[in-house]
C-alpha positions in Angstrom: 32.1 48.9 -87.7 29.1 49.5 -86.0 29.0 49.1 -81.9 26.8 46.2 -80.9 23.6 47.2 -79.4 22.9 44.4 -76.8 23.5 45.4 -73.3 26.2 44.5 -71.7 25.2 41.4 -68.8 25.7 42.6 -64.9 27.0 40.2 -62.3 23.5 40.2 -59.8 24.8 40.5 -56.7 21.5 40.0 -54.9 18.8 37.4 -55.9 15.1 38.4 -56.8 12.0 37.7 -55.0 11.0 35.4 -57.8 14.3 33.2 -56.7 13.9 33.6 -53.0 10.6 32.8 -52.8 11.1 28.6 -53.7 14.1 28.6 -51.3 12.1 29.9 -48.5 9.5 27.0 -49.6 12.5 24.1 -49.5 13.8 25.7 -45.9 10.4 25.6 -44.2 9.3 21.9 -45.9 12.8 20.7 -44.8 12.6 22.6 -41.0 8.8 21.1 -40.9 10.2 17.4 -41.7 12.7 17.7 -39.1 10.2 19.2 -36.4 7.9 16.2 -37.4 10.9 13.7 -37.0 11.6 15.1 -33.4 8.2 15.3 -32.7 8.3 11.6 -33.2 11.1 10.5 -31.6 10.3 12.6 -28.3 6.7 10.5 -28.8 8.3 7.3 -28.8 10.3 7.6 -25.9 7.5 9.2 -23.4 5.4 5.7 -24.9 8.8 4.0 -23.7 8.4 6.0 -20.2 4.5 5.9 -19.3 4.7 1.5 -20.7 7.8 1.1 -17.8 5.7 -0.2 -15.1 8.1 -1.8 -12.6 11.8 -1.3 -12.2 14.7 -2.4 -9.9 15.9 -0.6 -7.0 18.7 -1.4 -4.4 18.8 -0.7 -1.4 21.9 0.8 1.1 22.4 -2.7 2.5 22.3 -4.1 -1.4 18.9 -5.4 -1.3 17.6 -5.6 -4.7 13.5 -5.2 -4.9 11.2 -4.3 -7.6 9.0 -1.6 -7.7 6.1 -0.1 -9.6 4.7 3.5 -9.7 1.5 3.8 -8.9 -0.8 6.0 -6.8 -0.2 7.7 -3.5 -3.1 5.8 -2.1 -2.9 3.0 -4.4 -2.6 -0.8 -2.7 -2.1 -3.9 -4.0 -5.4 -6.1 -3.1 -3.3 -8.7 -1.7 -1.7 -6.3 0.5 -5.0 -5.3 1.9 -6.1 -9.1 2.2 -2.7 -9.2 4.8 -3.4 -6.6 7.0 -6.5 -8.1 7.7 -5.2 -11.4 8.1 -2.5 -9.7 10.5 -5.0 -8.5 12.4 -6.8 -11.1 13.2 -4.3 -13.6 13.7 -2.5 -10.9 16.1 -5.8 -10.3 17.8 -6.8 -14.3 18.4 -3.9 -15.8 18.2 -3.0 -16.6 21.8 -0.7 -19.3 23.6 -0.3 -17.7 27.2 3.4 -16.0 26.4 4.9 -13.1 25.0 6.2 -13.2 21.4 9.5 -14.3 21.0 10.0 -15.4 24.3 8.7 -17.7 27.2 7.9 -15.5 29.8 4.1 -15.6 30.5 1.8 -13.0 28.6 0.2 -11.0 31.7 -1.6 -8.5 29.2 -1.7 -5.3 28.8 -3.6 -2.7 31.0 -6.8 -0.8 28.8 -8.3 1.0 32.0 -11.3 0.2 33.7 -9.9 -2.9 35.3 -9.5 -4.9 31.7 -6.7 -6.7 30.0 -6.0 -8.0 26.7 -2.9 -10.1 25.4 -0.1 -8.2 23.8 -0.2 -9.7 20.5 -3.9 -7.9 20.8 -2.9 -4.7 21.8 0.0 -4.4 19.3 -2.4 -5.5 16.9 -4.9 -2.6 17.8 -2.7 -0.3 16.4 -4.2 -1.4 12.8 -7.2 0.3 13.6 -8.0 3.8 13.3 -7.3 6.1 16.4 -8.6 9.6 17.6 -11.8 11.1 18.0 -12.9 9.5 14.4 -11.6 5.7 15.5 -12.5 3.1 17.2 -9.2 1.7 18.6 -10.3 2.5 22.6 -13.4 1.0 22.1 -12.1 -2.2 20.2 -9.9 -2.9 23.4 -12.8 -2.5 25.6 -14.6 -4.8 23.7 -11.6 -7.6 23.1 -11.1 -7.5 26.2 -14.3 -8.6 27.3 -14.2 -11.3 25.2 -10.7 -12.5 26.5 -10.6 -15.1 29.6 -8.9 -14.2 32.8 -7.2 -17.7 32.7 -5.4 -16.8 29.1 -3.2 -14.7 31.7 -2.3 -18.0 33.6 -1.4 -19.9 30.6 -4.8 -22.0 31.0 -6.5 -21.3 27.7 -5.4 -20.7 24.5 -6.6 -19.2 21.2 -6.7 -19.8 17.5 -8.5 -18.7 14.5 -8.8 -20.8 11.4 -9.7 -18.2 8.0 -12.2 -19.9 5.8 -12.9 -17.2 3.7 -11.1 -14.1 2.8 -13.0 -11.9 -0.1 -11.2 -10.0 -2.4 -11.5 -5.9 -1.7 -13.4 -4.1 -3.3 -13.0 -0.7 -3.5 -15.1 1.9 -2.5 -13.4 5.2 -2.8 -10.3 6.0 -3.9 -8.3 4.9 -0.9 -10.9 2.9 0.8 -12.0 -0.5 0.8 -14.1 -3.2 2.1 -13.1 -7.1 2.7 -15.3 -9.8 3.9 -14.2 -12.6 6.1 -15.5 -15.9 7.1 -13.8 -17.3 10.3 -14.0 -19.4 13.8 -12.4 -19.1 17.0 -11.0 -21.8 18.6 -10.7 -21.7 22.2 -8.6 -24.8 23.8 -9.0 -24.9 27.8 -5.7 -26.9 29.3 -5.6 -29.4 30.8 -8.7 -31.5 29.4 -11.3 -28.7 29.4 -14.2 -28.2 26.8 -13.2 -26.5 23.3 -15.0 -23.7 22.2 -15.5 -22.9 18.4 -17.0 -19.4 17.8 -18.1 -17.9 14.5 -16.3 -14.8 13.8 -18.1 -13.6 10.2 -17.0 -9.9 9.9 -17.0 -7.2 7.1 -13.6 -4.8 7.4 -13.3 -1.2 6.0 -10.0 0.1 5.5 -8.5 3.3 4.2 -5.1 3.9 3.1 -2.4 6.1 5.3 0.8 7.8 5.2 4.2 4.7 5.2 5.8 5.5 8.4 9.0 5.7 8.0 11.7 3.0 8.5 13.3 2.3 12.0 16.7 3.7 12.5 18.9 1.1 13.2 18.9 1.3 17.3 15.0 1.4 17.4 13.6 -0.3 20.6 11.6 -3.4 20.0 8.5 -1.5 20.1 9.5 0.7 17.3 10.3 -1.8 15.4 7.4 -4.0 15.9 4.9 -0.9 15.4 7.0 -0.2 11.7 5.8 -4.2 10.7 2.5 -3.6 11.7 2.2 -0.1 10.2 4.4 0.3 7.0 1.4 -1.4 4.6 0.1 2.4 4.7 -3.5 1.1 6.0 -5.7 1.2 9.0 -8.7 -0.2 9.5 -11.9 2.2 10.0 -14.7 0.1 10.9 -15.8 -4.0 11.6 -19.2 -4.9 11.2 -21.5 -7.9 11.0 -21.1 -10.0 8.0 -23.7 -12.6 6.8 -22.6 -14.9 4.2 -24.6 -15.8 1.7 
């Protein structure tokens, strides 16, 4: 018998580029399509992160509050609108004693002879100090405008807020407010009232948040920290004119 002439078939050990070549194709499509999958799903959850615009916090003494993320110098318009109004009813707002008690407001002392109530001068700390404020002078000039008998309990001061404009904002961490107001002095016993425009335009900028009291913080501490933890001072008060 003849041998057969075919050649005997080989086990092939290793593949040839003709069959590596399509696997390499089906590894990279399938490594793409997860890439693009992960690429999504990372996507979906920054969307998640940068739409969260307020959360919940607690506090050490289990105060809950909600909070947003905004800004270092960002404020909340009506937060602006209150310092203002904190101002001025701090700075007009007098009945003859000190706050919280019933002792009888004898001022406080801002040199050259001149006194102006305390509500005033703890209110003055709202306005912008140093060599680029106006704080000494503001004292001068409220306290030329303040009667010697509001120290004896004879007169007493109120301001009524007719107007109070919504900020606008001039700078990044600046703004100006308009405000339409009358102060009303009472004279005791039976004297003459005295109604007084007060039509002023307020420019405030934005400041570091002092931090919070410690838990033995003298009264004045602690009554600075209200007046100062809106992070804002005022920077100038002009003339307003309504229109």
């Amino acid at each position: 018998m003849f041998k057969s002439l075919d050649k005997p078939k080989q086990n092939r050990i290793f593949l040839e580029s003709k069959d590596i070549l399509p696997l390499c194709f089906v590894a990279l499509t399938a490594f793409t399509s997860l890439t693009f999958l992960f690429t999504l799903f990372v996507s979906f959850k920054v969307s998640q992160l940068a739409a969260r615009k307020t959360t919940f916090v607690q506090m050490v003494n289990g105060q809950t509050m909600v909070v947003s993320e905004q800004d270092y110098l960002y404020r909340q318009p009506e937060v602006v609108k209150e310092v203002v109004r904190q101002w001025a009813d701090l700075t007009f707002n007098w009945d003859g004693v000190i706050p919280g008690t019933k002792e009888l407001d004898k001022g406080r002392d801002v040199g050259k002879g001149k006194r102006v109530t305390t509500n005033t001068y703890f209110a003055s700390f709202l306005i912008e100090s140093g060599p680029q404020g106006f704080r000494g002078a503001a004292l001068q000039a409220l306290a030329d405008i303040t009667p010697s008998r509001v120290f004896s309990g004879q007169v007493r001061s109120k301001i009524i807020i007719s107007y109070l404009s919504a900020p606008r904002q001039t700078r990044i961490g600046e703004w100006e407010i308009d405000m339409v107001a009358t102060r009303v002095l009472v004279s005791l016993p039976g004297g003459v009232d005295e109604e007084i425009p007060f039509n002023r335009t307020f420019t405030l900028k934005a400041v570091d948040i002092p931090s919070p009291p410690a838990a033995d913080a003298s009264a004045l501490e602690q009554q600075l920290y209200q007046i100062r933890k809106a992070g804002l001072e005022i920077t100038k008060i002009t003339e307003f004119t309504p229109n």
